[in-house]
N, C-alpha and C positions, 0 to 999 in steps of 0.2 A: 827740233829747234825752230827760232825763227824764221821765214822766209820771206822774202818781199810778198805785199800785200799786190795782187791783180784781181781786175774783176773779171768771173767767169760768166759765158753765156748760160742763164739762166729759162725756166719756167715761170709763167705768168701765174701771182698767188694774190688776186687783187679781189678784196667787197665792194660791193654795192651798199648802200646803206639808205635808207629813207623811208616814209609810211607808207601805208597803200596808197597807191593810184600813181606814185612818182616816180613808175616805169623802171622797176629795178630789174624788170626781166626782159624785157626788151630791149634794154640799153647792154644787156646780158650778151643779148641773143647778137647784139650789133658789134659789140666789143670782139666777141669769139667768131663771126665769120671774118673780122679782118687779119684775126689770130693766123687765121688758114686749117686747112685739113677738118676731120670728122669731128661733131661736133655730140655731144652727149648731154642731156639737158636732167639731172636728178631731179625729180620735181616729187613736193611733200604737199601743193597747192590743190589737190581732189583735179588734178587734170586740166591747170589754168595753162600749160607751160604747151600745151598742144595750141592753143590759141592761134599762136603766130606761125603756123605749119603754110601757110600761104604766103607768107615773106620768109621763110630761110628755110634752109635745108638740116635739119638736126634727125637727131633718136631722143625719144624719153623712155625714162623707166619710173614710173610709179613707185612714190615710197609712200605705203601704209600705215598708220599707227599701230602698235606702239613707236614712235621716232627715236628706236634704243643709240647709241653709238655707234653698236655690232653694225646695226646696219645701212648707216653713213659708209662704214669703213668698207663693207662688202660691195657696196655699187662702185665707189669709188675705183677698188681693187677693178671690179668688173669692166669698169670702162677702159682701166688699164690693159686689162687682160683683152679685151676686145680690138685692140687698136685704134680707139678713139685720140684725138691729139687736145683737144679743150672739152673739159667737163666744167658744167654748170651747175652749182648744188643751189638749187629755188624749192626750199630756203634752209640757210643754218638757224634761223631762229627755232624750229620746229623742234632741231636737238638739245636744245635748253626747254621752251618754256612750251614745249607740245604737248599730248598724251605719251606717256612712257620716256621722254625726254630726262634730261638732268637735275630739272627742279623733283619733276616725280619720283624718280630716285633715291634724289636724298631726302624726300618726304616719307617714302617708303623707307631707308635707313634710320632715319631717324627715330619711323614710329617701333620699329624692332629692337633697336636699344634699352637697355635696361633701362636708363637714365632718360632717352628720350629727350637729351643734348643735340641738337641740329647741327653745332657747331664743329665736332665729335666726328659725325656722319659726314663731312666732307673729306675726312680722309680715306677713305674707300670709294668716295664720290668723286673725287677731283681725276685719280689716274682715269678715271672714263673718260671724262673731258678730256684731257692731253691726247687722249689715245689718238680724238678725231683732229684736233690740231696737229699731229705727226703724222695722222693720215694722208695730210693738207698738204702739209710742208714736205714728205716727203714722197709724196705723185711724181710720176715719171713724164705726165702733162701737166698743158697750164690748166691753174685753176679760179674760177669765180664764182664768189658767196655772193649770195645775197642777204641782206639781214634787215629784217623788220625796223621799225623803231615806233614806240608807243606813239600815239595823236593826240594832240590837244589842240583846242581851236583858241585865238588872241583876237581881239578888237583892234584893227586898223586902220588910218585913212587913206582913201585915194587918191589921187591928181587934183580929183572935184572938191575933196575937203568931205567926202560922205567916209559917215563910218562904217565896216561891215566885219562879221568874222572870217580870220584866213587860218585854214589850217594848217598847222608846224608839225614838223617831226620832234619827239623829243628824245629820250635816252635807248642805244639799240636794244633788243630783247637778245640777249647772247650776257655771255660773262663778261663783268667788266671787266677791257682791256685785252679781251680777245679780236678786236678788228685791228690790233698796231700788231699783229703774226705776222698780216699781211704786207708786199714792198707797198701796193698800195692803195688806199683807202679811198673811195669817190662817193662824196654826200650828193643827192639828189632831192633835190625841190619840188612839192609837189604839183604845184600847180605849172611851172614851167619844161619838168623832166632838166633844168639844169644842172649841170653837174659840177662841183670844188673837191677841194682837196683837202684832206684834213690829215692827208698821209702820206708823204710820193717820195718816196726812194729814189725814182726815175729823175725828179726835180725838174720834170715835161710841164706838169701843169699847177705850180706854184704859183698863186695869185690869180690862176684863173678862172674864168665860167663859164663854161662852153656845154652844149649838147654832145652826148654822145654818139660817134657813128662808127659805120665800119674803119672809116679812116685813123678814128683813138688807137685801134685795137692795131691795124697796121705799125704807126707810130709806135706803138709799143713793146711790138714786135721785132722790129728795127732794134730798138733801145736792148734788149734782152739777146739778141742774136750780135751783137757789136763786142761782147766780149772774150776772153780766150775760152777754148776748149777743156769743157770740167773735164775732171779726173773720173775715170770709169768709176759706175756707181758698182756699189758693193752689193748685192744678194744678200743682205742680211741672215734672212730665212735658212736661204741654203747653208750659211755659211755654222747658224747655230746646229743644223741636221749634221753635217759632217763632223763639228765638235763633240757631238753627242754620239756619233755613232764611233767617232776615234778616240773616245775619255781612255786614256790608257790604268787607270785608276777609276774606283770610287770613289775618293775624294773630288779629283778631278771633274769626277761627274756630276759630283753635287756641287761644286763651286761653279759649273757653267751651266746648268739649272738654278741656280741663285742669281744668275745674270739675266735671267729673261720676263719679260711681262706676262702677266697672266695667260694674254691670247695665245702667244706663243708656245707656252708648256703646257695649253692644253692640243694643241695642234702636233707637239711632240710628244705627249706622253707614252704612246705606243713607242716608239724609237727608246727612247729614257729606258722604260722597263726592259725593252730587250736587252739593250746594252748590260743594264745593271744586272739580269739573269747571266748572261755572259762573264760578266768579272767574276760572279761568285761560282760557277764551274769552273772559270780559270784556275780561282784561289781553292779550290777542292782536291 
């Protein structure tokens, strides 16, 4: 039933967004040392995210193309499993519009369909997507994306009244309306590194323009630690292995294999078969 609404202390699920050069990994790097504790930097950039190994203390891990899902969700998991406290994904644009990414995907579903409907292909396309948004949102740290956005350059004048071109960010490379998952969104300029809001939950930096530093990420650290105490998180995983290994029924079994995502029943399918061997000696 209903209960009074409180807010709990949360995990930081905040993007970066802006084109190259408007320091989305940097401001990365500055946000997550004010966060505190170990910092894990996923990086898809061919090794750009070691750069700043002489200003902060991180880990990288190298992600390769193909930029499948699978293996957003696996570093992720890793850095979990590692005991890292801020993990840095530079970049999520790479699991849309990379090599092997989500547009390639549903390129490649598309061209296997009989019909060769793109439109069609998204439904087998899209649970990939969610998967790495769940991934996101449900991390045991805080986390921050960074996401590309297409360049175009505009004719502008200066102070002097001369014209010159200045380059804009324009639309992110990600799924539209994948950056509002996040509590909060910070657009980045690229020629100043400054940073707005186009997203804040927090309601910290509403109206404003500020450079990013380790102090944002304290401040926001504050904000996210000020509320009550969440409710113990659930083991999802473990909780479907014990379902499946206690299915007092076949039906039973196949109605909590009907409940799970793909990744899941293949991670269980050994468990599933035993069980199911089991019921049918029971029933013999």
């Amino acid at each position: 039933m209903f209960q009074k609404a409180t807010r709990k202390k949360a995990k930081l699920r905040l993007a970066l967004i802006g084109p190259s050069g408007s320091g989305k990994t940097f401001s990365a790097l500055e946000l997550a040392s004010g966060l505190g504790g170990k910092i894990a930097l996923i990086d898809t950039e061919r090794g750009s995210g070691d750069l700043y190994a002489d200003r902060f203390v991180y880990d990288t891990l190298q992600l390769e193309p193909p930029f499948t899902p699978q293996k957003y969700i696996q570093a992720i998991k890793a850095a979990e499993d590692e005991g890292y406290s801020v993990v840095i994904i530079d970049s999520l644009s790479h699991a849309w519009a990379g090599e092997g990414g989500i547009l390639d995907i549903h390129d490649n579903a598309s061209k296997a369909s009989r019909s060769g409907n793109g439109y069609m292909a998204w439904k087998d396309v899209t649970p990939q997507h969610e998967r790495i948004i769940n991934a996101i949102l449900g991390a045991s740290v805080h986390v921050i994306g960074t996401i590309r956005t297409k360049t175009a350059y505009e004719v502008v004048e200066d102070e002097r009244g001369k014209k010159a071109p200045k380059r804009i960010g324009l639309a992110p490379i990600q799924r539209q309306g994948m950056e509002y998952e996040f509590t909060c969104v910070l657009d980045l300029a690229v020629d100043s590194h400054v940073a707005s809001a186009s997203k804040d939950r927090t309601g910290m930096f509403d109206g404003q323009h500020f450079v990013i530093t380790e102090r944002t990420g304290e401040q926001l650290l504050e904000w996210l630690e000020a509320g009550d105490e969440p409710a113990p998180k659930v083991d999802q995983f473990a909780e479907w292995r014990a379902q499946i290994k206690t299915a007092p029924s076949l039906e039973k079994l196949i109605e909590v294999w009907g409940q799970m995502d793909r990744d899941t029943r293949e991670a269980l399918e050994q468990d599933k078969n035993d069980r199911k061997d089991e019921l049918f000696r029971e029933a013999a």
